[in-house]
mmCIF file of the C-alpha atoms, coordinates in Angstrom:
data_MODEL
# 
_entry.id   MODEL 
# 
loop_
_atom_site.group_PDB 
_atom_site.id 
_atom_site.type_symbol 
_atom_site.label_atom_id 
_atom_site.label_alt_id 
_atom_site.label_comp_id 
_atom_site.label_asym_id 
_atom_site.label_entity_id 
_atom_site.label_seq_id 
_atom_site.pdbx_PDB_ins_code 
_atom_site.Cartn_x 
_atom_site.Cartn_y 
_atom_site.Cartn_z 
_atom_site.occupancy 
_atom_site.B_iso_or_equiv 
_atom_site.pdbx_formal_charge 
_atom_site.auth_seq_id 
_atom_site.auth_comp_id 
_atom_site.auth_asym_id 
_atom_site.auth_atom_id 
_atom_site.pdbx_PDB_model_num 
ATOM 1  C CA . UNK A 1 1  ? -3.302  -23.694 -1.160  1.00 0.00 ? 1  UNK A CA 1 
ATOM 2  C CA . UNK A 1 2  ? 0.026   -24.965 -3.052  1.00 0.00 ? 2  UNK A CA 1 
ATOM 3  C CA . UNK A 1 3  ? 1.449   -21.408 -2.379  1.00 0.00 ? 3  UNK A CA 1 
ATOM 4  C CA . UNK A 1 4  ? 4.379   -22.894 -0.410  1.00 0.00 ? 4  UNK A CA 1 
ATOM 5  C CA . UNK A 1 5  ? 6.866   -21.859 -3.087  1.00 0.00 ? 5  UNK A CA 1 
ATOM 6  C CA . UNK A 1 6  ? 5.669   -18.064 -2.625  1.00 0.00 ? 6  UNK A CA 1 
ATOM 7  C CA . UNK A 1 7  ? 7.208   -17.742 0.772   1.00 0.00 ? 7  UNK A CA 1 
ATOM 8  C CA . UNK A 1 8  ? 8.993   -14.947 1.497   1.00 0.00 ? 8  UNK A CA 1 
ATOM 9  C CA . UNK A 1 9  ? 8.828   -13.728 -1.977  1.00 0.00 ? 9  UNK A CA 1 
ATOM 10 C CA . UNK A 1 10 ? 6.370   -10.214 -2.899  1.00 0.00 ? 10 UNK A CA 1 
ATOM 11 C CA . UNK A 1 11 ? 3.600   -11.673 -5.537  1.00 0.00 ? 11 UNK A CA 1 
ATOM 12 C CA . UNK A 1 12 ? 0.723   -9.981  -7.530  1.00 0.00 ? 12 UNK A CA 1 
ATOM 13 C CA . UNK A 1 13 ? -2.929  -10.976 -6.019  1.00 0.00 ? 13 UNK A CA 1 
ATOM 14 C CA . UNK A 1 14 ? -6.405  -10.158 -6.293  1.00 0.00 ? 14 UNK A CA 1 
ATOM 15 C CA . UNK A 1 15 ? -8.042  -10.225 -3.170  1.00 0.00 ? 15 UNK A CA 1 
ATOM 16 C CA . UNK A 1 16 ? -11.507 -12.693 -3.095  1.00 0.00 ? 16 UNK A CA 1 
ATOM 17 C CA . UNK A 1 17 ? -13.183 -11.928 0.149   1.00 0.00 ? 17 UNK A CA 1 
ATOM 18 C CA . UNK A 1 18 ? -12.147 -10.346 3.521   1.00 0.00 ? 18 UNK A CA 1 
ATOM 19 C CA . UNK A 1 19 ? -13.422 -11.975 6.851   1.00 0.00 ? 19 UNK A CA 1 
ATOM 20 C CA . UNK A 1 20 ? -13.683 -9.903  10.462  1.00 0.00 ? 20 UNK A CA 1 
ATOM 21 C CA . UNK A 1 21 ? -13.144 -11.855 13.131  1.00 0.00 ? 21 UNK A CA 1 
ATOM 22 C CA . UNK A 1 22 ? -12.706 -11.064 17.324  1.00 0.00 ? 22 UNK A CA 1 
ATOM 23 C CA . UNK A 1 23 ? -9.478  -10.991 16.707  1.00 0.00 ? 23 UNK A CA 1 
ATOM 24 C CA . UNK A 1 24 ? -8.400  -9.502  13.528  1.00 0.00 ? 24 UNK A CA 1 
ATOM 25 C CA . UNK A 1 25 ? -8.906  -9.626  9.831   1.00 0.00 ? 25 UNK A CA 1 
ATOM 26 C CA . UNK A 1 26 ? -8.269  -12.672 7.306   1.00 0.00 ? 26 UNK A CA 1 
ATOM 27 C CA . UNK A 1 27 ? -7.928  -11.721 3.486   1.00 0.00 ? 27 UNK A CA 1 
ATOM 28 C CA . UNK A 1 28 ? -8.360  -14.211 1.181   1.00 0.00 ? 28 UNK A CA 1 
ATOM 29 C CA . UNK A 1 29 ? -6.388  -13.681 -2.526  1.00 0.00 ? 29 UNK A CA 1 
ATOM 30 C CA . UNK A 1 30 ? -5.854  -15.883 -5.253  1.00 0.00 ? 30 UNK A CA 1 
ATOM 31 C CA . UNK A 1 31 ? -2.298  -15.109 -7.572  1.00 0.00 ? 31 UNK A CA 1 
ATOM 32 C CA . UNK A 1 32 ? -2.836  -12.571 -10.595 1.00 0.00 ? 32 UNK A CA 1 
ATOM 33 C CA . UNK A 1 33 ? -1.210  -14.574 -12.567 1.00 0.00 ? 33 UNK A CA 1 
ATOM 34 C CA . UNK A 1 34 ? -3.632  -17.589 -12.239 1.00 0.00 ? 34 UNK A CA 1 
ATOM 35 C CA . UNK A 1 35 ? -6.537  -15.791 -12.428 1.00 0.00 ? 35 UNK A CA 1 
ATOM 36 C CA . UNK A 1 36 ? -5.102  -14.219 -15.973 1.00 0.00 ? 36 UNK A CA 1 
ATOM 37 C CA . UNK A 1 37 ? -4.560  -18.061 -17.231 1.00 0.00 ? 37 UNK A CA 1 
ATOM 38 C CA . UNK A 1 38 ? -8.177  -19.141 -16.455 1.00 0.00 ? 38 UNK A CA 1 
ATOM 39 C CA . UNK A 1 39 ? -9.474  -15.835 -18.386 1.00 0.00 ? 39 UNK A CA 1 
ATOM 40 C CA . UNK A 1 40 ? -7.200  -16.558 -20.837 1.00 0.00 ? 40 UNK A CA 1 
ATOM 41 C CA . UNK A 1 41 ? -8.364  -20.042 -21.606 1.00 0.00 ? 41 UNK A CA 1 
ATOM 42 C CA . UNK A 1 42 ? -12.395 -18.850 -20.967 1.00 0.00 ? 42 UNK A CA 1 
ATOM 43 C CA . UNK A 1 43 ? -11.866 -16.453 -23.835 1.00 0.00 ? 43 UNK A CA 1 
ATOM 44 C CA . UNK A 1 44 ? -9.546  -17.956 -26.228 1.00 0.00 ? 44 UNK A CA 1 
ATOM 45 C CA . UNK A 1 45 ? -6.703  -16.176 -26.188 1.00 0.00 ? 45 UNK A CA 1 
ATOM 46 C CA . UNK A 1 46 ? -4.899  -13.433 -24.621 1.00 0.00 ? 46 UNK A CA 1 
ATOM 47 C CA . UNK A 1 47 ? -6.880  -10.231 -23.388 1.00 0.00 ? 47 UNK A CA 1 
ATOM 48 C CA . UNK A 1 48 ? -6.945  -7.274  -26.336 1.00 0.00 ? 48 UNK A CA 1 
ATOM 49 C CA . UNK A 1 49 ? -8.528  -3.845  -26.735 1.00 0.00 ? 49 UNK A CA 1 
ATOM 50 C CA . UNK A 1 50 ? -11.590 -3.726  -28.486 1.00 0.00 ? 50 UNK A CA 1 
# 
């Protein structure tokens, strides 16, 4: 969804789930980048070593 803008450009993901079908294979993947902001505002702050 809203990934429009991503077209034709190379983009970090993390793949979600993987579906087999009859005729081939869907992977689902949601941006890095995205993913990082939600952790980021879960946890307070940016990621650091403990």
């Amino acid at each position: 969804d809203n990934a429009r803008k991503y077209i034709g450009s190379t983009v970090e993901v993390l793949v979600t789930s993987v579906l087999q079908t009859t005729t081939g294979r869907m992977i689902f993947t949601r941006l890095k980048e995205d993913v990082e902001k939600e952790e980021n505002v879960r946890t307070g702050g940016a990621p650091r070593a403990v």
